[in-house]
Structure formats: C-alpha cells, structure tokens
C-alpha positions in Angstrom: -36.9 -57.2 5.7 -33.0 -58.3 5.2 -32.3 -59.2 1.4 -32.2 -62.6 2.1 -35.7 -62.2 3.9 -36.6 -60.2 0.8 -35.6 -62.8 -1.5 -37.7 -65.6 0.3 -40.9 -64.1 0.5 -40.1 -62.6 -3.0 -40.0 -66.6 -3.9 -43.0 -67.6 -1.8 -45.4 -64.7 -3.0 -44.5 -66.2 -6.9 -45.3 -69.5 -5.6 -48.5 -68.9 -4.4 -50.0 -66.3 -7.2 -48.9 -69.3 -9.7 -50.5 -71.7 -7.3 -53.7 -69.6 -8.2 -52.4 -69.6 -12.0 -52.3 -65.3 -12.2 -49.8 -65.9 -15.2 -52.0 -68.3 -17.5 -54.6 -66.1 -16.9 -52.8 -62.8 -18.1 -51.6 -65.5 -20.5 -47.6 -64.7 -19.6 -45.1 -67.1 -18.4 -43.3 -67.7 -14.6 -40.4 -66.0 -15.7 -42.3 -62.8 -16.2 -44.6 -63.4 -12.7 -41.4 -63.9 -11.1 -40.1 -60.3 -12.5 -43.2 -58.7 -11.8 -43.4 -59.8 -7.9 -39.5 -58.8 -7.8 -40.4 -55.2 -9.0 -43.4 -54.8 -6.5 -40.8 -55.7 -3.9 -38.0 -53.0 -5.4 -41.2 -50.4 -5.3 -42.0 -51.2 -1.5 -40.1 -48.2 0.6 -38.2 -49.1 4.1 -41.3 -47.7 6.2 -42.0 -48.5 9.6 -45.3 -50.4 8.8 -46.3 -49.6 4.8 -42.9 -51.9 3.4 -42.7 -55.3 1.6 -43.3 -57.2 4.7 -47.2 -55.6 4.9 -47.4 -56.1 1.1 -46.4 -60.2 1.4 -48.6 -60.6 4.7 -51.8 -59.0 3.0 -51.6 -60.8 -0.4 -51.0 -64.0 1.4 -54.0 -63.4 3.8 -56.1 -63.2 0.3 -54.0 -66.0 -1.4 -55.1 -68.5 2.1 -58.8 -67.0 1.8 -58.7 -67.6 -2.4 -57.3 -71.1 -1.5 -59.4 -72.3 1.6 -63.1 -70.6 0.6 -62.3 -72.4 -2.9 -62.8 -68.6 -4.6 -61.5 -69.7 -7.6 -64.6 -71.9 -8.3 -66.8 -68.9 -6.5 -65.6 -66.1 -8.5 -63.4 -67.5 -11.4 -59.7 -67.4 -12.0 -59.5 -64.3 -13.6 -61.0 -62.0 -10.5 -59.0 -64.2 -8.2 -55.5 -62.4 -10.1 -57.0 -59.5 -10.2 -57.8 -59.7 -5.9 -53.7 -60.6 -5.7 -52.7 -57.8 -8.3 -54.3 -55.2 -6.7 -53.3 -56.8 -2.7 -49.4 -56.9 -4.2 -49.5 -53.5 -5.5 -52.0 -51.8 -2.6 -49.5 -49.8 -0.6 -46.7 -49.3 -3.3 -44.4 -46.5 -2.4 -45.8 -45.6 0.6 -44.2 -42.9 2.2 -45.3 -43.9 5.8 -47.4 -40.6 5.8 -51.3 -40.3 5.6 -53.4 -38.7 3.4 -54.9 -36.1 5.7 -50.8 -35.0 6.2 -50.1 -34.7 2.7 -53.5 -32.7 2.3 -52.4 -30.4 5.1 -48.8 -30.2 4.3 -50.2 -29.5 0.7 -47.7 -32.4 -0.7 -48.2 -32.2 -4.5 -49.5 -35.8 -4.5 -52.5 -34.4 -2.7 -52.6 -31.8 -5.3 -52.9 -34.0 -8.0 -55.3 -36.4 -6.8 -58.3 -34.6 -4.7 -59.5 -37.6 -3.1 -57.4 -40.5 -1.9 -53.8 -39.2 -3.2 -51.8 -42.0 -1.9 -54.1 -45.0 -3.2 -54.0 -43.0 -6.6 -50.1 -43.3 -6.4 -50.1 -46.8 -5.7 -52.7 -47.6 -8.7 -50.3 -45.5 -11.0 -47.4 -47.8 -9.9 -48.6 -50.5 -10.1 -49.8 -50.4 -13.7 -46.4 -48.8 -14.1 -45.3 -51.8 -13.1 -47.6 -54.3 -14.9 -46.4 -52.8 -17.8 -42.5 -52.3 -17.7 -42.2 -56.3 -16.1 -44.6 -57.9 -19.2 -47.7 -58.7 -17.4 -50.3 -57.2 -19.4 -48.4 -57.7 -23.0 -50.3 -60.3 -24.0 -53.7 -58.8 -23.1 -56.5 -57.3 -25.3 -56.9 -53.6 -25.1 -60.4 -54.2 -23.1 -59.2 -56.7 -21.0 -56.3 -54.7 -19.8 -58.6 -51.8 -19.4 -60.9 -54.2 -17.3 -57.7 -55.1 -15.5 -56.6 -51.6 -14.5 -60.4 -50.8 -13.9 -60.7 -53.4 -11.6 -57.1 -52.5 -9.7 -58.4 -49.2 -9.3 -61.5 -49.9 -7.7 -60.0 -52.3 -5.5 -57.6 -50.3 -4.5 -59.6 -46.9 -3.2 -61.5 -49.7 -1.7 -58.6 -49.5 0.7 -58.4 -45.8 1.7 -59.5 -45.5 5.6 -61.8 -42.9 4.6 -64.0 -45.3 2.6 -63.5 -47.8 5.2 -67.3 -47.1 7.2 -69.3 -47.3 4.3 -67.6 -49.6 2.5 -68.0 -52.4 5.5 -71.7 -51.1 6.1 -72.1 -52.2 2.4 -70.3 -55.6 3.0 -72.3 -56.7 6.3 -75.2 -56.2 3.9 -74.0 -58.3 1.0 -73.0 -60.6 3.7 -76.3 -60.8 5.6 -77.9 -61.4 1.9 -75.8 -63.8 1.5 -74.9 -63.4 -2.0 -75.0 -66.1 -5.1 -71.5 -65.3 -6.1 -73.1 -67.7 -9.3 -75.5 -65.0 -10.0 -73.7 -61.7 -8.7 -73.5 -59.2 -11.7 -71.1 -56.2 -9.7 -68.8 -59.2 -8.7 -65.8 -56.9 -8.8 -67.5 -54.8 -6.3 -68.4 -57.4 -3.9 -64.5 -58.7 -4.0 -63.9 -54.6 -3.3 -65.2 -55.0 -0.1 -64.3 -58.3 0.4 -60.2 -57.1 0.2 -60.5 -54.5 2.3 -62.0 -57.0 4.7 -58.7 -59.5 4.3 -56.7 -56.1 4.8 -57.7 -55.1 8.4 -57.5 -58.9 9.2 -54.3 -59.6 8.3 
C-alpha cells in the first residue's frame, strides 16, 4: 500500500483491536497499541501477496468474526487479543518465498528451524515486536509466557503443511459442536478456528 494507505489502515487496525480492548487486557495504554500496530506495519515487506495489506485484511476478517459471533463472551477477552496478536503478526517479514524453496535452496532460515521455518520467523518477530513497542511490559512472567505460547501455536497453525489435518480436526470440533463454556484446550480450538478466518479472508 501507498503511505497514506499505510497510515489509514494503520489507524483502522488500532481502532478495531481497541474496539476488542487488546490494550486493557495486556494492561497498556492506546498510545502503546498504536506503536505496536505501526511496528507490525514497518515489519511487513513490499511482497506481491505476503505485505501489510494481507496482514490488515486477515486480522480484520477475525476482528468481524470476534465482533459478530460475540467471541468475546464465547471465549473471553483475553484469547480474543491473543487471536488478533497472532493474525497481526502471522506473516511478518515474509519474503514472498515458501518454505519448501527455502528448504531446497538450503536458506539458513530453514536451517535453523526444521519444521515450518518461515512461521518460526514470524513468531520471533513478533515477540520481538511485543517487546521493543511495550505490549507485554506490564505482564506477569506466566502470562507473557502464556501469551507467546499461545502466539506460537496459533501461528504454526497457519503453515500450509498443517493445513489437512488441522481442518480434519476442526470439522470434528465443529460437528461436536463444542461448549466453548466448557472447552478446556480453548487455545487449540481458536488454532483451528484462525487458520479457518485465514483461507476465508
């Protein structure tokens, strides 16, 4: 996107993860949201398809399902933040190269990181990012382990080479229609539920 373009949905993505209160609940203010969605945005290469604009159309898919499927009274506040956290920061600093091609071109990403190298990057980044803009100052040490445990399993949730399994597992939470009240791995059922938003939006 232009700057000006950049700037906008910079201002609407803000908008709408206060809308679903992501500051209060990692107990920061709007000025440090605001600095946190700016950095995501700086993070975001000018890729064909994996750029800012796929970031803001992604985490507002799961900001309108959040809103309109009232998940915030499903699932609580706190995994609700955690669902746009981890849709902001899925694809940061993408190359606009797959993971098979950096396994074959033997890009040191994928010899770092065995399995799922890029979604590994973006994880890395993003709690890079938590950090250096404020977002997880004000956190316990176990929650912001929970935090970053959650991210990470969210965000492999994403890789295309989970994606088979990972729906099989999701029609079946789906057709036993799960009590979101009573669901224990509720992390794990919004896993599946993301990479759902991701291949609709």
């Amino acid at each position: 996107p232009q700057p000006e373009r950049k700037q906008f949905l910079i201002c609407c993505m803000t908008c709408f993860m206060e809308d679903v209160n992501v500051h209060k609940e990692l107990n920061v203010g709007f000025d440090t949201l605001r600095s946190f969605v700016t950095e995501v945005c700086k993070n975001y290469q000018d890729v064909s398809y994996h750029n800012f604009h796929h970031c803001f159309a992604v985490t507002h898919m799961v900001y309108v399902v959040i809103y309109n499927c009232k998940m915030v009274e499903r699932i609580g506040g706190w995994n609700c933040a955690v669902l746009l956290i981890a849709a902001a920061c899925h694809d940061l600093d993408h190359p606009g190269l797959s993971n098979s091609f950096l396994k074959l071109s033997a890009d040191p990403l994928a010899q770092e990181f065995e399995h799922s190298p890029l979604e590994h990057h973006h994880i890395r980044r993003g709690r890079a990012i938590l950090e250096q803009s404020g977002m997880v100052e004000n956190l316990t040490p176990s929650r912001r382990a929970q935090l970053y445990r959650d991210m990470e399993e969210l965000i492999l949730a994403t890789d295309l080479a989970n994606h088979s399994p990972t729906m099989e597992t999701f029609k079946k939470i789906s057709l036993d229609k799960v009590d979101y009240d009573k669901q224990e791995d509720t992390i794990g059922v919004n896993a599946r539920f993301l990479v759902l938003v991701f291949f609709l939006a």
